[in-house]
Structure formats: structure tokens, C-alpha cells
N, C-alpha and C positions, 0 to 999 in steps of 0.2 A: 324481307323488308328491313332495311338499316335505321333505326331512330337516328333524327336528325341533330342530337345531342349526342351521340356517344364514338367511342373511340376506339380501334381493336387493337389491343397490346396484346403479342405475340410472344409469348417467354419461353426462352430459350430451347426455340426448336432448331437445332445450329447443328451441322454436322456430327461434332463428337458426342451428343447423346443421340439423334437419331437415325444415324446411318451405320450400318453393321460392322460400317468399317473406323468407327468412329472407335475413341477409348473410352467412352464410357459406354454406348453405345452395343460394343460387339460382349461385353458382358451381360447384353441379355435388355438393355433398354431399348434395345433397336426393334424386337423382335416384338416385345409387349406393345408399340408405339406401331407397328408395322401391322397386328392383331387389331388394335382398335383404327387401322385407317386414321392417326393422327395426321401427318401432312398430307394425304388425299381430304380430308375434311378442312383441315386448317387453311388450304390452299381455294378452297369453297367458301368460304369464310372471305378471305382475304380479297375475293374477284368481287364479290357482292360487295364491300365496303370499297375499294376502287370505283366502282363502277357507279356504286354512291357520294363518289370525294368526300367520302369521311377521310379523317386521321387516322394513318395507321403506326403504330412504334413498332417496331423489330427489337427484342429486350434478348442481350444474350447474356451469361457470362463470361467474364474474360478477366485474364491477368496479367502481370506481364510476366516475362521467362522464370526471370529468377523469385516469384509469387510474395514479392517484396508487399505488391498492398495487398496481398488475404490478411484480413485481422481474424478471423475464425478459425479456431481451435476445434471444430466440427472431425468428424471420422469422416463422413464424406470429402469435405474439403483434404485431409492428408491423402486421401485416396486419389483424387484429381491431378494432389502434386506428385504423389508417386508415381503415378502413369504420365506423367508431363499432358496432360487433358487441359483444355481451355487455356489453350496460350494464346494472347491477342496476337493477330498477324499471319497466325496458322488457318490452316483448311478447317483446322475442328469449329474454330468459332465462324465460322461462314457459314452462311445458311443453302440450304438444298435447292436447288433449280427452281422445283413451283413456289418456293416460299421467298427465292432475292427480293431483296429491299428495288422499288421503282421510286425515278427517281421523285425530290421531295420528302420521300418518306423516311422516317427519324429510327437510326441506330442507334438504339439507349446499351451501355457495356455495362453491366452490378458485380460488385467482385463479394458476393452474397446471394443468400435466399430472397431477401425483400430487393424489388426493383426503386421502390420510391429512393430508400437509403444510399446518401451519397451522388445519387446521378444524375438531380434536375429531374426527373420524369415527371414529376408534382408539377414544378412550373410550367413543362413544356404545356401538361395538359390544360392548366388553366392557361 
């Protein structure tokens, strides 16, 4: 049962961390993510909230090529640039078959860990 207040934001379950063939992914996020049935469950999630016409957001990260807006000096993040990982436009930040955005529903892009920072998600929700 979906409360009839609330909203499923979805973060960053997008190719390049959960597909094995993804770059961040085929180093071992895919496989941990594949273990716990995340998108077989998130995709569980996502029909019951549809089916409820709650709000759903699709929250990915994303950059653009040349990772002009990462402000984050993170080990993670140089490691993202290294591998060219989470480039807007590319397949890695697409989401997987069960989990595409339908249409209506809101593709929020954070070029960081917090979704609210930078991207409207705040407002959208209020």
C-alpha cells in the first residue's frame, strides 16, 4: 500500500552503476546490486507507486564530458572522471529496461552525492 503523501525517488540506479557492463558497475557494484535483487525490487517498488499515481523522480548522476560542473574533490568522483563514468547523453546514465522513466515522471541529473543540492528536487516535491 503507497501512502497517499509520499513520493519514490529513485537514485541513481542508471546503467553505469548497475549493469555489469556499466563503468562503475563492472568493478563490482553490479554484482553487490545484482546479490541484493536491487532493480528486480526497485522495479516492485516503482509498479505499486504507478499504479498508485503517486510521484515518482528518477534521480541520476550526471556531468557533462569535459566534468566542467563536478565541484567535488571526492576520490570517488576522480575515479568517475577517470573512467569517463556518468556522462550526460551516454548509455551509463540511462536507466535499465524495468526501471525507464514513464512518461510524466521527473528526471532529476545531481552532479553530487545530495540530490536536493543544485537540482530543484526540493521544489519539485513541494
Amino acid at each position: 500500500m503507497v501512502p497517499e503523501d509520499s513520493a519514490l525517488l529513485l537514485l541513481d540506479l542508471q546503467n553505469d552503476m548497475v549493469s555489469p557492463e556499466g563503468k562503475v558497475g563492472k568493478a563490482g557494484l553490479a554484482k553487490a546490486a545484482e546479490e541484493r535483487n536491487v532493480v528486480a525490487n526497485a522495479a516492485r517498488v516503482l509498479a505499486a507507486f504507478r499504479e498508485a499515481g503517486r510521484p515518482v523522480f528518477h534521480i541520476r548522476l550526471g556531468f557533462r564530458p569535459d566534468y566542467a560542473d563536478s565541484l567535488s574533490v571526492a576520490p570517488r568522483i576522480a575515479r568517475l572522471k577517470q573512467n569517463g563514468a556518468a556522462q550526460i547523453g551516454t548509455w551509463g546514465t540511462e536507466f535499465p529496461e524495468a526501471l525507464r522513466p514513464a512518461d510524466g515522471e521527473i528526471v532529476v541529473t545531481k552532479q553530487g552525492v545530495n540530490p536536493f543540492f543544485n537540482t530543484g528536487l526540493l521544489s519539485q516535491l513541494h
